[in-house]
N, C-alpha and C positions, 0 to 999 in steps of 0.2 A: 664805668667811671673810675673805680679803683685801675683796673690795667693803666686808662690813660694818662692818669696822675704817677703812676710808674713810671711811666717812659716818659714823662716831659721832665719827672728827677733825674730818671738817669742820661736823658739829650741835658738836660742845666749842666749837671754833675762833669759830663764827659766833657765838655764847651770849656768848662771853668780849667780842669786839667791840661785839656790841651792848649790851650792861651798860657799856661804857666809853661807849658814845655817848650812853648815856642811855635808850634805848627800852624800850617794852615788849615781854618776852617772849611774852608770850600774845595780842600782835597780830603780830610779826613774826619768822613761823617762816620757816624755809629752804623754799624753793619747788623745782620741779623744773620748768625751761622748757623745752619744744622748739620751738626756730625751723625752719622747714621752708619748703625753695623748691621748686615744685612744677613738673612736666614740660613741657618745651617741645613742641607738636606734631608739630615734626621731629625726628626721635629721630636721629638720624644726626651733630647737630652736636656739635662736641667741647667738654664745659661748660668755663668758666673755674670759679674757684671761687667759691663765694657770696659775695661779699664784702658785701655788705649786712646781712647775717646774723650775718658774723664781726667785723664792727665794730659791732653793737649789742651782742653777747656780754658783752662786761666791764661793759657798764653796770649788766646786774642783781644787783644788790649784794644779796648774800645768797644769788643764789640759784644752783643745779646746772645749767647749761646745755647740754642737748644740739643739737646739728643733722640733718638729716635732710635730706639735698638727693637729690632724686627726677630730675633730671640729670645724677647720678652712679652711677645703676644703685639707688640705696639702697630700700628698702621702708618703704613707710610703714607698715604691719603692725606688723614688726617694731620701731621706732620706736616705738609706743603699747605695749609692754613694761613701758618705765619709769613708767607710770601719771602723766604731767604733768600739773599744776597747773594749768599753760598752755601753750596752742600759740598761735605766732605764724607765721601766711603771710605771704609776700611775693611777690610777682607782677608781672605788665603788666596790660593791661584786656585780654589775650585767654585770659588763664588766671581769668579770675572765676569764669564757670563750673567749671573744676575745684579750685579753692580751695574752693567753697560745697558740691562734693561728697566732700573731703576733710574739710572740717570734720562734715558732717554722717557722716562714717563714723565718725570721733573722738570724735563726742558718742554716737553707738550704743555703739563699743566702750568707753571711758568716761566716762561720763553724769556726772561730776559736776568735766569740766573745760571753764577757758574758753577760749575761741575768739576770736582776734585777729585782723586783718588790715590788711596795711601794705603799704606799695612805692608805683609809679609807678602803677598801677594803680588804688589808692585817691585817691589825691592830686592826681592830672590831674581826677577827677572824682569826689568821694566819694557825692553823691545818687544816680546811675546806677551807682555798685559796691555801694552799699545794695538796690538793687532786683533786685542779681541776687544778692546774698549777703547770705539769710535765714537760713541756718544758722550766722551768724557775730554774736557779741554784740557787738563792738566792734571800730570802724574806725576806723583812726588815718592822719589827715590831716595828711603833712608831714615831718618830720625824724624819726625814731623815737626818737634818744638821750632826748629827757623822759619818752616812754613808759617805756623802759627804766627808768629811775631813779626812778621814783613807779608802777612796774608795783603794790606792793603797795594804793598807795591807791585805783586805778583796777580791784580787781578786780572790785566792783560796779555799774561804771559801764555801760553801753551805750547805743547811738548810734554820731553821729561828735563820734572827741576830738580837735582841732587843736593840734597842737603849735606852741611857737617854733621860732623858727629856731635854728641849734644855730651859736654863734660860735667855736668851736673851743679855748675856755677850758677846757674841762673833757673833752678830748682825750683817749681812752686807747688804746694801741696796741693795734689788733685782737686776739682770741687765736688765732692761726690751728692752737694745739696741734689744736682739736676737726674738722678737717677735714685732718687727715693722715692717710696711706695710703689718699687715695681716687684714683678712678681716673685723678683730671686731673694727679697728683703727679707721672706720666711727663712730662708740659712743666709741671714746674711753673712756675708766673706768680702771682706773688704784688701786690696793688693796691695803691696809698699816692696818698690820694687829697689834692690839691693845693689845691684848692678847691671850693666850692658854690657854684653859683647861675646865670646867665645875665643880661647886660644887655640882650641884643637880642629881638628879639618876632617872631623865624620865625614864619609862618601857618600849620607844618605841626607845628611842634616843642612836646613836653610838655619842655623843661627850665627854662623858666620857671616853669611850673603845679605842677612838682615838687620845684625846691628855689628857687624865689624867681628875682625880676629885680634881688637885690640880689648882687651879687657877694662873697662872703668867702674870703678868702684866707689860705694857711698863712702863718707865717714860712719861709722858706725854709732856714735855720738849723734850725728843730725837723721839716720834711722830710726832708733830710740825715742825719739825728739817726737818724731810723726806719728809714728804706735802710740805715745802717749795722747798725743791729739785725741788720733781718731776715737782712740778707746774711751776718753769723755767728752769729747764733744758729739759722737754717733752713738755710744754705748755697745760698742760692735766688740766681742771680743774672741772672735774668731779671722787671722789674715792668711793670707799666703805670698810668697815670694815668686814672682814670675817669673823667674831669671831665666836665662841661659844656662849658666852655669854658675852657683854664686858661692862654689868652693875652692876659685881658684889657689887663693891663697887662704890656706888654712890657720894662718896667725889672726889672720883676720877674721874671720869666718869665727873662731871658739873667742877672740873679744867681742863679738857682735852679740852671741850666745849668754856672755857672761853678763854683759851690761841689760840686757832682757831679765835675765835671772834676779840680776842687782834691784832692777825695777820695779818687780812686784807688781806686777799688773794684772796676773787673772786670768792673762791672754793661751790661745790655743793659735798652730801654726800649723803649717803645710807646704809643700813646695810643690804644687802639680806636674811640673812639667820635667820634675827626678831631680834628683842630686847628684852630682857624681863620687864615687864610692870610693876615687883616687887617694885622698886625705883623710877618710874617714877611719875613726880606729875606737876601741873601745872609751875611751877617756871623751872624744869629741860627741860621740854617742850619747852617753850619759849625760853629758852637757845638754845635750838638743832635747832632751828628753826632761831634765830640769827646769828649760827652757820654754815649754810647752810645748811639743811634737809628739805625739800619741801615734803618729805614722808617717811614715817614708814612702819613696819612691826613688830609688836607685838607676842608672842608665845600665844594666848589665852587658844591653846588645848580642852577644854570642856565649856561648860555653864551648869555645874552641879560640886557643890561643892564637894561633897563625891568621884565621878571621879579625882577631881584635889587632894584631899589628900590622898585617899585610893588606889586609883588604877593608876595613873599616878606618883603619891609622886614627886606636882609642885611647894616643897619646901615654902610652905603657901601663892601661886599666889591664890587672892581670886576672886571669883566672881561679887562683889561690884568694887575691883581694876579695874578689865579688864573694867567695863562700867566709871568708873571715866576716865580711860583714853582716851577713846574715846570720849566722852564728851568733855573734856580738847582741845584733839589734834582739835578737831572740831571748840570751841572755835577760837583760835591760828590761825587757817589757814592751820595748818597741814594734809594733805591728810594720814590717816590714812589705814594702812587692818588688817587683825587679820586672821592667822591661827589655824585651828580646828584641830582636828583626832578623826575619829570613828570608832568604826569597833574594840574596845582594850581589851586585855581578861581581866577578870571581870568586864567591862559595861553590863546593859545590854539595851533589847532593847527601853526601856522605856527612857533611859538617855541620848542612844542614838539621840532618836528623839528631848528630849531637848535642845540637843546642836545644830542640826536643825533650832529651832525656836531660839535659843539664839543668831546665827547667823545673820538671819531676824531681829529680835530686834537690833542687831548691826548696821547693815546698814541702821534701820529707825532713829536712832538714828545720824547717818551719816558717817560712816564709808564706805569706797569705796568698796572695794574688800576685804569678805569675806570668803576666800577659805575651804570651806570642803573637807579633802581630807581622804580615808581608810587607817589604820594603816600596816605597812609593815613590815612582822615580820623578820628581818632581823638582821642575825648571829654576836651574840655577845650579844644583847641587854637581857637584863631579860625578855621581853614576848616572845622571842623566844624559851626561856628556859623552861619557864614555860608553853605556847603552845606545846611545844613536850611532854612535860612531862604528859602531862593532853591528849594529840592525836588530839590536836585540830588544827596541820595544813591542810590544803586543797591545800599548795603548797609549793616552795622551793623560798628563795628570785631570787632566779637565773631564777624562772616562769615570772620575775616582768621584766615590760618593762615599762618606759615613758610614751609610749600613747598604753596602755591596762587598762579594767576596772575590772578585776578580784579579787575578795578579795580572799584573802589567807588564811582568818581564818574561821573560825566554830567552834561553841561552845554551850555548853546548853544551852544558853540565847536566841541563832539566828543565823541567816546560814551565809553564804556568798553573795547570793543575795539579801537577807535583805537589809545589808550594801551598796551595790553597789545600788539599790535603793534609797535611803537615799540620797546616793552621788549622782546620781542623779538631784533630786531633790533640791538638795541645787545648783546643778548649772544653774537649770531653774530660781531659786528665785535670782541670784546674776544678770544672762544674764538680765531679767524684770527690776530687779534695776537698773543698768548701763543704761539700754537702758531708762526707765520711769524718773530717775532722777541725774545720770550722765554724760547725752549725752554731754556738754559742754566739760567737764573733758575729757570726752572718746575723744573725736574731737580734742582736744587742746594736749592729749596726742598721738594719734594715727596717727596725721601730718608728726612729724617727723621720725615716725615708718613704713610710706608709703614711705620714702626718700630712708634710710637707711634700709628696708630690708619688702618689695615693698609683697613679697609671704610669709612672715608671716603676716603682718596687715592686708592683705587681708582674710589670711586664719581666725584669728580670729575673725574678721568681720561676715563672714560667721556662723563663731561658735554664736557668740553671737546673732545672728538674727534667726536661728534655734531654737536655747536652748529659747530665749527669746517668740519664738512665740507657743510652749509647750504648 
């Protein structure tokens, strides 16, 4: 009784709006959307929350919005209950294939809704996520907010629809009501994302191919604004920054810090996906760390100069940079990591191993966690291109799973097991480290990762005592 007195508030509600705007009733009824993110292969890892999903949410105007995130344990099953209108996937390009078998279970169990598909996955390369997702009417290439917003005029559309770019004018705070009490609520971490886009043209990197090589950035001011939100009206006082890159401009970047600082709010930060360590110097450091950053994540990519200009083009990231900031962060208190990639066509195996020991020198220097991880030639990017071109794949990114150790490339320089050696190796020397001279860190970080999610800090416990005993 309560649902239905719901929905006849919000069929009135929606009825009374639209008659003020103008529209016609008998083209634009109330819809019912599920957005749905679909399972990573490694079930073990601890989801953040969809944020992609809950920031296109508010845009569909008019209509009922549910979520269904299948890395939170949820059922898609049960999710197709509410009989939607529309489903929208969002994915990588290594879940295509189960997005084209999730849509086509949606169109069995109800046959008279349509089928979306959006994310990083579409957008690095829409023609090759067309070909694997047939059971999907429409693929939306780009920013999702237009989709969102003109979902009703596009229901007859299929193909690929290419969105603009979405310049942050018509901004509306995520709704994160539709993804509470799920399971990642025990750490909650809530996104507020800073910027879109990327200037630089990594050989290895889809964040150019997915939100543009034009940089757009918040006001720093209406950032602020949203952290205040969220931080009292969810009580969440842990975020992260999902950018791209969100140090393009560094003037920018130490006001956004300072007015955080100014705020006083309690809060703790993160940037998962790295920073770049271009602009970073001791003075911006210590801000981020005022600011509430307790740790970093750096793009280092190689410990060989000629890699980072020649063959990566990491936009003049120098070699001397990457150790100045570690050093620095170290200073500070900053718990620092630096990611690498090896395994990239035209390295070879010589620069490879470089960036190995460049690694090792990082961490004796004091940096925590050095991850070396094999480059994944993945559709869209320029070494994918130039990998085909030259016949130097050994697999499809679609080969590529989470927790598989398979390199995908081969090339004159060195094979595939090369590489995966190497990788290796780099995670025997990082397990050593941690255990030899981070075990405080490791203990005081891995407490509350025994609370809140009991079979992963075990599970890498285990990893790390293995690797480490090597």
């Amino acid at each position: 009784m309560l649902r239905f007195l719901q929905n006849l508030f919000f069929r009135l509600l929606t009825e009374k709006l639209l008659w003020k705007e103008g529209f016609e009733l008998n083209r634009f009824q109330p819809k019912k959307v599920l957005l749905v993110r679909p399972m990573f292969e490694h079930k073990d890892l601890k989801p953040y929350p969809p944020t992609s999903l809950v920031v296109l949410a508010p845009h569909f105007k008019y209509a009922e919005v549910f979520i269904c995130d299948l890395q939170a344990g949820e059922n898609f099953r049960d999710a197709l209950r509410i009989k939607p209108d529309l489903i929208l996937f969002s994915g990588f390009t290594s879940q295509l294939n189960e997005i084209n078998n999730l849509a086509k279970f949606a169109k069995d169990a109800t046959p008279n809704v349509k089928t979306v598909a959006g994310g990083s996955g579409i957008t690095s390369s829409p023609e090759y996520a067309q070909s694997i997702l047939k059971d999907v009417e429409l693929l939306i290439s780009g920013d999702g907010e237009e989709f969102a917003q003109n979902y009703l005029d596009l229901m007859n559309y299929k193909g690929i629809f290419s969105t603009k770019r979405f310049d942050w004018k018509g901004y509306k705070i995520p709704d994160w009501n539709l993804i509470q009490n799920r399971r990642y609520i025990k750490n909650y971490c809530l996104a507020v994302e800073t910027s879109r886009g990327c200037p630089y043209n990594c050989i290895f990197c889809t964040a150019h191919c997915v939100h543009g090589k034009q940089w757009r950035p918040r006001d720093p001011e209406n950032i602020v604004s949203e952290i205040k939100y969220l931080r009292y009206r969810y009580g969440c006082k842990l975020f992260y920054f999902p950018d791209d890159n969100a140090t393009v401009d560094p003037k920018r970047w130490i006001n956004l810090m300072q007015k955080i600082v100014e705020a006083k709010l309690d809060t703790k930060f993160h940037a998962p996906e790295g920073i770049q360590a271009h602009h970073l110097d001791f003075e911006t450091l210590k801000l981020m760390k005022d600011a509430g950053f307790n740790n970093i994540y750096i793009g280092a990519e190689s410990g060989v100069q000629r890699v980072l200009d020649d063959v990566i083009d990491k936009g003049g990231l120098t070699v001397e940079k990457i150790e100045e900031v570690v050093k620095a962060s170290v200073k500070i208190g900053l718990t620092i990591n630096c990611f690498f990639v090896i395994g990239i066509v035209g390295e070879t195996l010589e620069e490879v191993r470089q960036t190995v020991v460049f690694a090792e020198k990082m961490r004796k220097f004091g940096a925590y966690d050095c991850i070396v991880r094999d480059a994944i030639p993945i559709k869209g990017t320029r070494m994918y291109d130039v990998a085909k071109e030259k016949g130097f794949l050994a697999g499809e990114t679609k080969d590529f799973s989470s927790n598989q150790t398979r390199h995908l490339l081969n090339t004159s320089e060195w094979n595939s097991s090369q590489i995966e050696e190497f990788v290796k190796l780099s995670h025997r020397q990082q397990a050593q480290h941690i255990l030899r001279h981070k075990r405080g860190y490791m203990i005081r970080k891995g407490i509350p990762k025994l609370f809140n999610n009991p079979k992963g800090a075990v599970k890498r416990l285990i990893q790390l005592s293995k690797e480490g005993l090597k």
